[in-house]
N, C-alpha and C positions, 0 to 999 in steps of 0.2 A: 296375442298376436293374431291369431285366427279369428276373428271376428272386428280388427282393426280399419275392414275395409266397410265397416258399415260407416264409420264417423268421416264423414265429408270431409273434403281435403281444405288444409290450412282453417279449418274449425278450432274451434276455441275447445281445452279439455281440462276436466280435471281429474287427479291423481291423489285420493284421498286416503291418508296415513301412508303418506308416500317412502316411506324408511329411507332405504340410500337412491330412492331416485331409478330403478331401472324401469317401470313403466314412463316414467316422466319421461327418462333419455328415447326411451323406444319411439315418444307418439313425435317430440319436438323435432328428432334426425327426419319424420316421414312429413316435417311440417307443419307443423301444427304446437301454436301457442298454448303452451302448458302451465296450469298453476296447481301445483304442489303443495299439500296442509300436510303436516305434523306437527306433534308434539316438542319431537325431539328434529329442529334443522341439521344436528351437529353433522348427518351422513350424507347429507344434501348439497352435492357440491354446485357452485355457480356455475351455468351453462346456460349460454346464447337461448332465447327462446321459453324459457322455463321462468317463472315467478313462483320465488321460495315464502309462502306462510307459513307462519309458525304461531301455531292455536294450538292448545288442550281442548281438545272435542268432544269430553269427557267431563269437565269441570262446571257445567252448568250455565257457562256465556252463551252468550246470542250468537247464532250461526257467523262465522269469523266474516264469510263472504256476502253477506246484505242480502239483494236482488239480484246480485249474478246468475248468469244460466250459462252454459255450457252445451255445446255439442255432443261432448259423452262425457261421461262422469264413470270413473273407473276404481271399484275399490277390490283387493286382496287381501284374503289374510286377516281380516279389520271384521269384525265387529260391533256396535255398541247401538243397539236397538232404538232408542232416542232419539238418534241422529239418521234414523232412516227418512222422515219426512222432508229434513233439509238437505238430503240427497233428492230425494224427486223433487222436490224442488227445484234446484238447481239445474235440473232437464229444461233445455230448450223445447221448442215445440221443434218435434222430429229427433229432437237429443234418444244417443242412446244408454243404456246404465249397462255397463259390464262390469258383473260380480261374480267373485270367486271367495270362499272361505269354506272353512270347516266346518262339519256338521254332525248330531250327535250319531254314535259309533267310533270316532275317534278318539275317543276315551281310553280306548284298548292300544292306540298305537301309538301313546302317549301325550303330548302337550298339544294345543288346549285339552284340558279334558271337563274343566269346567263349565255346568248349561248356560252359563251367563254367555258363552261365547262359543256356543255350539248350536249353527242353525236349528230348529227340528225340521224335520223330513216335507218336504214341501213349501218351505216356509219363504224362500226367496219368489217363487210361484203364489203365493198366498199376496204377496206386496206387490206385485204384477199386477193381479186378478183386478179388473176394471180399470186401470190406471194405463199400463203399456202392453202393445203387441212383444208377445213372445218370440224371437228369432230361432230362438235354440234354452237348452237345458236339459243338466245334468244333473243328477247324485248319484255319486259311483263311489269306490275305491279307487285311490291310483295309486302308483306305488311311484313315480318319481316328484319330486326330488327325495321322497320319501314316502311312505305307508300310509296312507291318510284317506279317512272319509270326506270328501268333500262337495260342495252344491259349489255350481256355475250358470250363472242365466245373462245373455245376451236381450235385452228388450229395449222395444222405441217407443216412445213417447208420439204419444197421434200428435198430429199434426204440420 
């Protein structure tokens, strides 16, 4: 939500490994047409504004969304190294990527605690470096909703 003012109004988003949808519901109430990837739709309820896919992002297919680009592309919580490319991709020119996930340290305050799904220390900043301006970023501790090590980066796409 803090950084939802960078994605231009009534811009196109996406919300990738969207689980039950509360980033999707957050960007579509402020306007803005939302499309939704996961695995699992089953917590993805239908709502005005919002376009539900439903891909394994994981399974080795071809990026579900073609040559779509987006205004921002927003993932949490998610994820799966592979698919970082056809995340920037999916950047508009000027699009921005807001990511939040876990990162290693977390290990100690339980789940993820496996590297396959635990940033290293810089590593969202590392996928940045030549590609998008930096807005903002973190790697902290936070303790809500729970204990957790985690990175968050806010960056734009030139153009």
């Amino acid at each position: 939500m803090q950084w939802a003012g960078l994605v231009p109004s009534h811009a196109p988003v996406l919300d990738v490994a969207a689980g039950g949808g509360r980033h999707s519901r957050f960007f579509a109430a402020r306007g803005h047409p939302v499309t939704a990837v996961d695995r699992d739709t089953s917590l993805l309820e239908p709502h005005p504004g919002i376009e539900i896919v439903q891909a394994d992002l994981e399974d080795g297919s071809a990026w579900p969304l073609g040559d779509r680009t987006f205004a921002a592309v927003i993932v949490t919580n998610y994820l799966h190294r592979p698919l970082l490319p056809d995340l920037l991709g999916a950047l508009a020119p000027g699009g921005v990527l807001l990511y939040e996930t876990f990162m290693v340290g977390n290990e100690r305050f339980g789940r993820p605690g496996r590297a396959e799904f635990l940033l290293e220390d810089g590593e969202l900043l590392d996928l940045a470096r030549g590609r998008l301006s930096v807005t903002a970023y973190e790697a902290r501790l936070v303790s809500e909703p729970r204990m957790a090590m985690v990175q968050r980066i806010a960056a734009r796409r030139p153009g």
